[in-house]
C-alpha positions, -999 to 999 in steps of 0.1 A, spaced: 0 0 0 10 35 -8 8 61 24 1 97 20 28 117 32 7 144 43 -29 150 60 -58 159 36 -65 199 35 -89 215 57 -112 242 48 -133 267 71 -166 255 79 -183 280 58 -170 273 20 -185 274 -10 -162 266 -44 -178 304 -59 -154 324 -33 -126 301 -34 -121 303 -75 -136 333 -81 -146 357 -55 -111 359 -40 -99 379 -68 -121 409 -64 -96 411 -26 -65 398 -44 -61 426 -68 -72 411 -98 -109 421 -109 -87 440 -140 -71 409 -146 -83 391 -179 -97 357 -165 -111 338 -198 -100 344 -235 -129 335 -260 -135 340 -297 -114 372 -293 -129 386 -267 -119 386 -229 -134 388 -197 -114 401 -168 -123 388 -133 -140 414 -121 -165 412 -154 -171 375 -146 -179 382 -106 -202 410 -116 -222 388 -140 -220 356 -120 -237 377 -92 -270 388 -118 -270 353 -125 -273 339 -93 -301 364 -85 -316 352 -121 -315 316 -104 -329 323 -76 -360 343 -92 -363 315 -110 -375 293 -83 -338 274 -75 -333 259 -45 -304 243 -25 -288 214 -37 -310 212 -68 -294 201 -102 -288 230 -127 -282 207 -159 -257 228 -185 -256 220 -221 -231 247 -237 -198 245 -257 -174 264 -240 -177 296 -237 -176 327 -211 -217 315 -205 -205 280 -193 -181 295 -168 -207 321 -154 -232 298 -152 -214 269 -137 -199 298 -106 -236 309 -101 -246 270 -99 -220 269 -74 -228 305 -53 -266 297 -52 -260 265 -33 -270 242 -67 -255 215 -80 -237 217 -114 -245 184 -137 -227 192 -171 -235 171 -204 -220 173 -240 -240 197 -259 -239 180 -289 -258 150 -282 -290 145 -297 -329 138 -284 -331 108 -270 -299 115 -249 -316 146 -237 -343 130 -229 -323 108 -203 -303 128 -188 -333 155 -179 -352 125 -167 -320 115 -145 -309 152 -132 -345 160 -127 -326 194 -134 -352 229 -127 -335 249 -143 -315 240 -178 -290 259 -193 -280 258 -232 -272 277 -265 -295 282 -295 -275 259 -314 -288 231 -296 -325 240 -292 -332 217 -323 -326 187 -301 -333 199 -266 -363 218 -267 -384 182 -276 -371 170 -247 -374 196 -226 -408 198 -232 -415 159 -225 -397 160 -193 -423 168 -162 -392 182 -140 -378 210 -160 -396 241 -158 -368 270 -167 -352 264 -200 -318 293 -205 -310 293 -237 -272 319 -248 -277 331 -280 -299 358 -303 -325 335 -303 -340 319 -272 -369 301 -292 -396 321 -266 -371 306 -235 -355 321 -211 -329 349 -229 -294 345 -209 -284 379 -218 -320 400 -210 -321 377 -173 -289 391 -164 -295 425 -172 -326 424 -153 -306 418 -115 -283 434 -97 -252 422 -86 -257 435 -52 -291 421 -44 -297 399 -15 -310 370 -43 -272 368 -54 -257 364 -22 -232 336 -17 -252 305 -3 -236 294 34 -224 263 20 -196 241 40 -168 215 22 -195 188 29 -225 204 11 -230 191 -25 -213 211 -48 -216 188 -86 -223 155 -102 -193 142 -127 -207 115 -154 -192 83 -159 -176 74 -192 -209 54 -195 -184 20 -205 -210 -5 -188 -245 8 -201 -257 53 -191 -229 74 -177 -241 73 -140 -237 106 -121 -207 102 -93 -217 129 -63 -193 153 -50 -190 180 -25 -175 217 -22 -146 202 -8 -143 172 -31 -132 194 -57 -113 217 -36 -90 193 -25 -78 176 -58 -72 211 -66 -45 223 -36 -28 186 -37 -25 177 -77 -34 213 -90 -6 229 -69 15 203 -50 20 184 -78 16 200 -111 24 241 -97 -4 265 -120 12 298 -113 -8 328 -117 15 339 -146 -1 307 -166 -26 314 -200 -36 277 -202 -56 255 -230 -73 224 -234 -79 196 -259 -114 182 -244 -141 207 -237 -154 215 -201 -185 199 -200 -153 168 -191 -145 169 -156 -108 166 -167 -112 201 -187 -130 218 -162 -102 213 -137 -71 216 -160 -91 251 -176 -110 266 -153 -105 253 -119 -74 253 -117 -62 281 -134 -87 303 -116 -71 293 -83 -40 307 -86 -56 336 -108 -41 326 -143 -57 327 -172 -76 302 -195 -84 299 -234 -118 285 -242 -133 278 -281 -162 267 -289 -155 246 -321 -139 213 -325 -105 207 -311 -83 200 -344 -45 206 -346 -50 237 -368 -76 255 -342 -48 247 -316 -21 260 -338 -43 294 -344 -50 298 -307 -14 292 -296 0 317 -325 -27 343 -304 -23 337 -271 11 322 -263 -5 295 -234 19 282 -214 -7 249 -206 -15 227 -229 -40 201 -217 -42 173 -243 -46 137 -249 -21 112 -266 -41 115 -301 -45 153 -302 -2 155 -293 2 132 -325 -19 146 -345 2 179 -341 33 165 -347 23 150 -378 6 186 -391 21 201 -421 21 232 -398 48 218 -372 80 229 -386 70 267 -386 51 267 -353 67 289 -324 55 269 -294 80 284 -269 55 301 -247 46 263 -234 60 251 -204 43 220 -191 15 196 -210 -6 172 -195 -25 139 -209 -46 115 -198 -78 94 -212 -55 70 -230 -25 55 -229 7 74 -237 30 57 -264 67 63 -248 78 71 -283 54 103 -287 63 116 -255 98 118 -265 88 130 -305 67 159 -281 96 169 -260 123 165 -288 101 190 -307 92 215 -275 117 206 -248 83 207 -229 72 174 -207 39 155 -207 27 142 -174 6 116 -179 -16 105 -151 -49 85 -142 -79 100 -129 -118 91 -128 -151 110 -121 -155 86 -86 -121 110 -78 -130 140 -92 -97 144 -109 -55 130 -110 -46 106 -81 -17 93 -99 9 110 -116 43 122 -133 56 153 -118 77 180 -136 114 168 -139 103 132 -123 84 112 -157 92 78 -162 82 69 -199 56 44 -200 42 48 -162 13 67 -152 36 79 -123 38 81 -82 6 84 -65 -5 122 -51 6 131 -18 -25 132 0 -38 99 -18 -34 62 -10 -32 36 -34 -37 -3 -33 -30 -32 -62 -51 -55 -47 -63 -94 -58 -103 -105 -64 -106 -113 -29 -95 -76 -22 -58 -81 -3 -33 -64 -16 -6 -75 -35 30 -75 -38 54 -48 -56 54 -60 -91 22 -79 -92 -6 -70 -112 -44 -65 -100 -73 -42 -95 -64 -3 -81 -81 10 -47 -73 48 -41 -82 68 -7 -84 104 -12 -101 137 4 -121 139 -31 -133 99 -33 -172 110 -44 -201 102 -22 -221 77 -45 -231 72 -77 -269 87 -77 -295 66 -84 -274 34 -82 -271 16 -45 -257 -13 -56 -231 -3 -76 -224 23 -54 -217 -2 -26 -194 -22 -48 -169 6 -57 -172 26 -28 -163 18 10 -161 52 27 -128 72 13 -119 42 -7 -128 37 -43 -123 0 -64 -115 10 -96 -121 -14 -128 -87 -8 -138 -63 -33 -138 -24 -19 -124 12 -29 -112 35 -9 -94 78 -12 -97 100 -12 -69 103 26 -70 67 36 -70 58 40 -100 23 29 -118 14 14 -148 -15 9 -163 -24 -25 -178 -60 -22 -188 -98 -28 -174 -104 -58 -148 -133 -66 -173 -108 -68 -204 -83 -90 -191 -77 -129 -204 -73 -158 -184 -49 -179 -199 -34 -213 -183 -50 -203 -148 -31 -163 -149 -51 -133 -158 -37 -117 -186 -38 -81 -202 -44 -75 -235 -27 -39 -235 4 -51 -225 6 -75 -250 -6 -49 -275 22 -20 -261 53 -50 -261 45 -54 -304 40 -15 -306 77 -23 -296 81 -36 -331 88 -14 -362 64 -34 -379 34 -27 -359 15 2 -366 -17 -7 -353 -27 -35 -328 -57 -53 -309 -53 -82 -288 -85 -102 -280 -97 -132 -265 -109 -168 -285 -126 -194 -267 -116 -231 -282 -126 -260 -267 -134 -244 -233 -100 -225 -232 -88 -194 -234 -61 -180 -262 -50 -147 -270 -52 -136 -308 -31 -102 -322 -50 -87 -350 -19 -65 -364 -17 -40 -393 16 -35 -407 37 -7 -411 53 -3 -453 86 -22 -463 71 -56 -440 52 -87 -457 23 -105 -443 33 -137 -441 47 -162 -413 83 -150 -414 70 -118 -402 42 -136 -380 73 -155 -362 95 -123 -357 70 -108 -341 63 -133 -313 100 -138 -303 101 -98 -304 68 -103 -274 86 -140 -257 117 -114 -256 97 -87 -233 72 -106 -218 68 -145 -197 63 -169 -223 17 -174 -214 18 -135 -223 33 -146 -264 -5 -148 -287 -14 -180 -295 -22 -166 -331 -7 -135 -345 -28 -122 -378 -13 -100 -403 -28 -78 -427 -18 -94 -458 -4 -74 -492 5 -37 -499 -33 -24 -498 -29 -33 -460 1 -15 -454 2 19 -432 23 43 -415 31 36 -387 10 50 -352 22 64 -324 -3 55 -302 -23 24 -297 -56 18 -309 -69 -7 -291 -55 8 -261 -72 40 -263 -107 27 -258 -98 4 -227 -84 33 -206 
């Protein structure tokens, strides 16, 4: 078992996540400071307190009440952070969903939130206002834009308050009041809603945001996945705002060219990314003339990070990528790289503040070096997942969470990731995981893309490598047979496929990847 180092933060008994990002500022000096960079405008952090106020009171009118869900559907924009600080000031619970998901997925998720009031932009009125119309909960429908469809107009309800009413007065919320709902990647059926409180999110913030990663208020930061992702609305607006740096939103789709344009404008320092979105800009046409010496520190998660493209990234920006694991059950990163301490193909040490188990299916833990199922205790471990008892008693036993995924750590404590529990083989009695059998032929110059999966024959299990070949290499056996003594070189001789399948003549043939495939979908 890992040990945190250090006690878990405290925070005064009355707290609430408004006055701890935001309000602070207005004291600190900084309500001239530019806060959020959009579309080419700016909003300094006086603007955004100002208007989070009207909003509140706009709530409030409204008929909001504690602890009720405020359900936001927007891209990201300066609306989604006002809206999701006056969730937070009026004592409401933020629940944030992609905004471009159609009807039916509407449908559930008002159904599920129950949400009062619902928050959105004319862009997605085609598919939301059917179902906000069907569901009996929703009464107050927000809609940002020109045209609110006869709803609620975002801009004519906060010019309508006043910032220094009594209806936009900080609610007297404490760490343990309920603060938002992060969804699940929805892997095993919905995305189920994990509960957190004020000082859930709060804490992942002083011990990863600062103890480990260091924002500094000098920081203009940017991100790859949008904030409606509990990963984004840490990396870009949580955490940023608590030091008092800066953040980039944009509205439209994360490409490398939109990134390229935004960091020729703004010059972030942060660059929150993912493995895919890193090698899709070093492979732009655009690379060679980019200036990208205003970064200083890049993080990934979401899928695994090939060791190869990490070095490609930092060969081409002297800038690191820490890499770590988090989940909505913790809010955010438990395990991580640090700056000047990455070790290429781990996920990292665990956060100081965190504890970590490897543990077997009967739950005891496990020796260094073994593989098995992670358990992390942390001040941000959510409260349940709503709706869902049973599950909720299965992954959660007070401040500890099971996890699904599957891990080992080395002698020096460091983590890797070797897939999901539920995507692992068993193979001559030992569980075996497909990713690592996958990342050992990535190894191979061969390989450019890779799944490993099971096949059942005559009641036992064998592992089967589908593989897609790199130009210049042959699908035939010769190549089959290099390639398993490349994996019998790496890994114990149960982990080698039974069957290794090629992709056979030139039509087949492909540059090669830098990143898994099958990888990215397991983590």
């Amino acid at each position: 078992m890992s040990a945190a180092p250090h006690a878990w933060p405290e925070f005064p008994e009355r707290f609430n996540l408004c006055e701890y990002y935001l309000d602070r500022h207005a004291d600190e000096g900084r309500a001239e400071k530019v806060a959020l960079y959009c579309e080419g405008e700016e909003r300094t952090y006086g603007e955004l307190i100002e208007r989070v106020r009207r909003l509140t009171a706009a709530f409030r009118r409204l008929g909001a009440r504690p602890e009720e869900r405020v359900l936001i559907v927007l891209p990201d924009c300066f609306e989604f952070a006002e809206t999701w600080f006056a969730t937070l000031r009026a004592g409401c619970v933020f629940a944030m969903v992609n905004p471009l998901l159609h009807r039916e997925q509407f449908d559930h998720y008002l159904e599920y939130t129950k949400a009062r009031i619902v928050v959105t932009s004319e862009d997605v009125l085609g598919d939301m206002e059917p179902a906000f119309d069907d569901a009996p909960w929703c009464e107050h429908l927000i809609v940002v834009g020109s045209d609110a469809g006869g709803h609620h107009a975002y801009e004519e309800l906060i010019a309508a308050e006043r910032p220094d009413s009594t209806r936009a007065a900080c609610a007297p919320t404490g760490p343990d009041d309920l603060a938002g709902w992060l969804f699940t990647s929805g892997s095993t059926g919905m995305p189920k809603a994990c509960v957190h409180t004020h000082g859930d999110f709060a804490s992942n913030t002083e011990l990863y945001a600062l103890n480990v990663v260091g924002y500094r208020e000098d920081d203009v930061c940017i991100s790859v996945p949008k904030l409606f992702f509990g990963y984004a609305t840490g990396t870009n607006l949580m955490f940023p705002f608590r030091v008092g740096a800066s953040a980039v939103l944009f509205s439209g789709r994360s490409t490398a060219d939109a990134l390229f344009d935004l960091i020729e404008r703004h010059k972030p320092t942060f660059l929150t990314g993912v493995p895919t979105m890193f090698n899709n800009m070093l492979n732009s046409d655009r690379i060679d003339g980019m200036d990208l010496s205003s970064l200083r520190l890049s993080l990934s998660a979401g899928e695994a990070l090939p060791a190869e493209l990490y070095e490609r990234w930092k060969a081409r920006t002297d800038v690191e990528i820490l890499d770590g694991i988090g989940s909505a059950e913790m809010f955010h990163i438990y395990v991580s790289n640090a700056p000047g301490d990455v070790k290429l193909g781990s996920l990292g040490k665990v956060v100081p503040g965190y504890e970590v188990e490897i543990v077997d299916p009967q739950g005891a833990p496990l020796p260094v070096g073994e593989s098995g199922r992670l358990r992390v205790n942390g001040p941000s471990t959510a409260l349940c997942y709503w709706g869902d008892k049973r599950k909720s008693n299965e992954t959660f036993q007070g401040a500890w969470c099971t996890t699904g995924d599957i891990f080992r750590c080395d002698a020096d404590g460091y983590y890797y990731y070797e897939g999901r529990a539920d995507d692992l083989l068993k193979i001559s009695g030992i569980w075996v995981s497909p990713l690592e059998i996958e990342n050992a032929l990535l190894g191979h110059e061969a390989v450019a893309e890779v799944c490993v999966i099971g096949r059942e024959e005559d009641g036992l299990m064998t592992s089967v490598a589908c593989v897609v070949l790199t130009r210049g290499f042959e699908g035939n056996d010769e190549t089959a047979a290099l390639l398993k003594a490349h994996v019998k070189e790496r890994l114990a001789p149960y982990k080698v496929p039974a069957q290794l399948r090629v992709a056979r003549g030139a039509p087949q043939e492909r540059p090669r990847q830098d990143r898994p495939q099958a990888a990215q979908v397991r983590r």
